[in-house]
C-alpha positions in Angstrom: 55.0 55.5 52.5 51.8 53.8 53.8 50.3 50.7 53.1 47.4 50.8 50.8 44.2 49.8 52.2 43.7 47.3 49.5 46.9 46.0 50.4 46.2 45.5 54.2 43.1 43.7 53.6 44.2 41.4 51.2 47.1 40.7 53.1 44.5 39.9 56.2 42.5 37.4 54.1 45.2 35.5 53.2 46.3 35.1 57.0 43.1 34.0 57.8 43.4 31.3 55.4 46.0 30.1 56.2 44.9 29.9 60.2 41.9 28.3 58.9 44.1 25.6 56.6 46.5 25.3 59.6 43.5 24.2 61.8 41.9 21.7 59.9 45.2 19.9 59.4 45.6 20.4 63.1 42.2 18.1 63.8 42.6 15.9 61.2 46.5 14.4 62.5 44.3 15.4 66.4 42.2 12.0 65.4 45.5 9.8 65.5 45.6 11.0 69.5 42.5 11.7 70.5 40.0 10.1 68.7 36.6 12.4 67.7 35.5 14.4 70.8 32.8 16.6 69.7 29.9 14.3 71.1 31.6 12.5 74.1 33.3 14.3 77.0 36.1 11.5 77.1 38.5 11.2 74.7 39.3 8.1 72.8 43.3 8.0 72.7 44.9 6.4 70.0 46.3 3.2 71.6 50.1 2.5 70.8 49.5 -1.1 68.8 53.3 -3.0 68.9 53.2 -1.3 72.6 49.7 -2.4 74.1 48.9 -5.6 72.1 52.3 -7.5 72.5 51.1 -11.0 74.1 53.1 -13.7 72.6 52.4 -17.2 71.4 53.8 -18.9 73.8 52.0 -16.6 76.3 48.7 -17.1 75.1 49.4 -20.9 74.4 49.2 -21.7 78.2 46.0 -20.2 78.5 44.7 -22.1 75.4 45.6 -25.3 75.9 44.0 -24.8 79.8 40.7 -23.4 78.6 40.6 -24.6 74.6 39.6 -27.9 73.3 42.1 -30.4 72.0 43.8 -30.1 68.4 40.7 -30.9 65.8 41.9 -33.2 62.9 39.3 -31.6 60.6 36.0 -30.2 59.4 33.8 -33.2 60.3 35.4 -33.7 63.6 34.7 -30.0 64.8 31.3 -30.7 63.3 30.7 -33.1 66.2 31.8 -31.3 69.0 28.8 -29.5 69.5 28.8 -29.6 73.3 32.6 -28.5 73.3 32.3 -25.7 70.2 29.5 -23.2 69.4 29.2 -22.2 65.3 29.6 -19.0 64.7 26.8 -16.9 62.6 27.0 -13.4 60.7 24.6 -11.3 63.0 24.0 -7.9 64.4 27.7 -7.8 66.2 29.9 -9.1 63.4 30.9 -10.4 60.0 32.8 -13.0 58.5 35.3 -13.1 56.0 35.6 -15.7 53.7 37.9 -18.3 56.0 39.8 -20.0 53.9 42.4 -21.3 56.3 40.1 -21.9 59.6 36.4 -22.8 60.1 33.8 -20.8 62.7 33.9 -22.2 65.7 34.8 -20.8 69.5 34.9 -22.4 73.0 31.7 -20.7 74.2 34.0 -18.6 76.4 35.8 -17.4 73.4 32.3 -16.5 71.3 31.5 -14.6 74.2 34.0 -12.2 74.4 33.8 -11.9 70.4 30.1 -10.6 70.8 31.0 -8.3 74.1 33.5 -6.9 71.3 31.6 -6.4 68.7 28.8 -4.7 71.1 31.2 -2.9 72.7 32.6 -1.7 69.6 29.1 -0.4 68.7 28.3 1.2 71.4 31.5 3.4 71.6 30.8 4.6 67.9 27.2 5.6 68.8 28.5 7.2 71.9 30.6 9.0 69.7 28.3 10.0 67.2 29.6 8.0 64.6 28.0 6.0 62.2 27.2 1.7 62.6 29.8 -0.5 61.4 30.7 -4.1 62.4 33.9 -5.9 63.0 35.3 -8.4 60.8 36.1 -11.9 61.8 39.2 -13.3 59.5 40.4 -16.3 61.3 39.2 -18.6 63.8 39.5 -22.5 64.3 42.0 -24.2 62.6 41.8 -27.8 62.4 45.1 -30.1 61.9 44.3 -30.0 58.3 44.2 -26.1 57.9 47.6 -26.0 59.7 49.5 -28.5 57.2 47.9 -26.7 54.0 48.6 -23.1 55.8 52.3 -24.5 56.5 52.2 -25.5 52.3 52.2 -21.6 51.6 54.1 -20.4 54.3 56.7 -21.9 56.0 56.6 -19.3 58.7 53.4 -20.2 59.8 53.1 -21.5 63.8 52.6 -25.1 63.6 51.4 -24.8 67.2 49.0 -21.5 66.9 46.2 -21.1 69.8 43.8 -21.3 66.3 44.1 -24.9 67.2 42.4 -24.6 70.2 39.2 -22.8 69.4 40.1 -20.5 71.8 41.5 -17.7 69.3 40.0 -15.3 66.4 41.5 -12.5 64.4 39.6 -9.0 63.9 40.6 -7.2 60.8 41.6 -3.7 61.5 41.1 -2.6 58.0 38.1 -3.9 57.2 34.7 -3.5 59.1 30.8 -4.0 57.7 28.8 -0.6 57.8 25.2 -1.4 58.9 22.5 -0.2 57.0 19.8 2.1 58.2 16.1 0.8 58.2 15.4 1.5 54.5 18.3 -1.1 53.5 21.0 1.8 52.6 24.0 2.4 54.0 25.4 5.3 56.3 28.0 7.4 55.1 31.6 6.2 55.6 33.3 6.5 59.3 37.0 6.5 58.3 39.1 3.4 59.4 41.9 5.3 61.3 38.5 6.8 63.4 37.4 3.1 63.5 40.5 1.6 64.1 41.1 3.8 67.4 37.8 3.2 68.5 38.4 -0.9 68.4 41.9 -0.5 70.0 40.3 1.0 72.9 38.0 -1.3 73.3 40.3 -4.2 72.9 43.0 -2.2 75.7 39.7 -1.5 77.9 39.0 -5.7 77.7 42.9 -6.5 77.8 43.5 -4.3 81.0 40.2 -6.4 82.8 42.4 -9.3 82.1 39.9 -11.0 79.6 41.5 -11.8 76.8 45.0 -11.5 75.1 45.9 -9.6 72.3 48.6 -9.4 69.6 49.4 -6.5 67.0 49.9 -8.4 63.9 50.9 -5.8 61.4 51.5 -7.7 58.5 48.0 -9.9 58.7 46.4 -6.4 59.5 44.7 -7.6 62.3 44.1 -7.6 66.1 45.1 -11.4 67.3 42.6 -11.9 70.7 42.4 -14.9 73.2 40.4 -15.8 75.6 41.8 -16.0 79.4 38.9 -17.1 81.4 
C-alpha cells in the first residue's frame, strides 16, 4: 500500500525542521571554536585558557621586580610617586571596578599595554560586526597595606604578588561595559562567550609578541596580564 500524500509531506516538514534545529545548534556550540565569521574573513578561534595563559608567579615576578616600582607601603605613598606611577581614569578603552583590594595605578609601561588592550579589543569587535563594549579593570596596585588586609580573608593569597609592583592588572572575563551609541543608549547585548573569545585572542595575539604575561585565573574570573618590556 502507498504512502498517502498527506503523509509524505508531513513527514517532509518535519525533516526539515529538524535540519533547521540541528543547524542552529550547530552555529551556536561553532562560536566556542570559531568565534562569529559572517563579517570578517578570519576566524577568531576560541583560545584554550589553562593552555595559552599559564605564566606563573614566579615567572612573571622576575620581570616585575626588573621593570615595576618597589613595594608601596600605602595609599599616600603611591600618591607621591607621580613620576614613577600614572593614575588610571575610566575612559573610552576601559572601566573600573570598584577596587577594593588595590588602587589604580600602572608603571607607564604597564598603562600602556592596558590601553593597546582595550583598543585592540575594540577594534576586533567592530571588525567583526559586533556591538562596543569595554573591558573591565578589577585589580591593579596593591600597596603593602592591601596585601596584609587581603591575607586577613584569605590565607591563600600571594604575599609576594606582581600587584605589588604596579606592573600587573586583572581583566574580568565576565564582565565588560557596553558603550552607548550617540543618543546615550545602549547597543543590544554581544554575548560574553562571543566577547570572551574575542579578548583571549587579543591577549594570545599580544602574549605571542612577547609583551606581556598572562595567567588564566578561573576562580577570580579573570585574565591576570604583566608587563614584559
Amino acid at each position: 500500500m502507498k504512502p498517502k500524500p498527506v503523509l509524505l509531506f508531513s513527514g517532509a516538514v518535519v525533516g526539515a525542521i529538524l535540519v533547521l534545529f540541528c543547524i542552529s545548534k550547530v552555529k551556536a556550540y561553532r562560536w566556542r571554536h570559531a568565534g562569529p565569521i559572517e563579517n570578517h574573513p578570519v576566524r577568531v578561534y576560541d583560545v584554550r585558557y589553562p593552555r595559552e595563559f599559564n605564566d606563573m608567579n614566579d615567572t612573571q615576578l622576575v620581570v616585575a621586580q626588573a621593570v615595576g616600582v618597589p613595594p608601596v607601603e600605602d595609599r599616600t605613598a603611591a600618591e607621591q610617586m607621580k613620576k614613577q606611577l600614572v593614575r588610571l581614569e575610566e575612559n573610552d578603552l576601559y572601566a573600573l571596578d570598584p577596587l577594593t583590594h588595590s588602587i589604580p595605578y600602572l608603571v607607564p609601561p604597564a598603562a600602556a599595554l592596558l590601553s593597546r588592550i582595550g583598543r585592540n579589543f575594540q577594534d576586533s569587535l567592530s571588525s567583526k560586526g559586533l556591538n562596543p563594549n569595554k573591558v573591565v579593570v578589577t585589580s591593579v596596585l596593591r600597596t603593602e597595606e592591601d596585601v596584609r588586609q587581603l591575607r586577613r580573608g584569605n590565607i591563600n593569597a600571594s604575599e609576594n604578588s606582581t600587584h605589588r609592583y604596579g606592573t600587573t592588572f586583572d581583566l574580568s572575563y565576565w564582565h565588560y561595559a557596553k558603550v552607548p551609541d550617540l543618543r546615550g543608549r545602549p547597543y543590544a547585548d554581544v554575548p560574553v562567550e562571543q566577547l570572551r573569545a574575542v579578548l583571549g585572542q587579543v591577549l594570545k595575539d599580544l602574549h605571542d609578541e612577547g609583551a606581556c604575561y598572562v595567567k588564566y585565573e578561573k576562580k577570580q574570573t579573570c585574565f591576570h596580564v604583566t608587563v614584559r618590556k
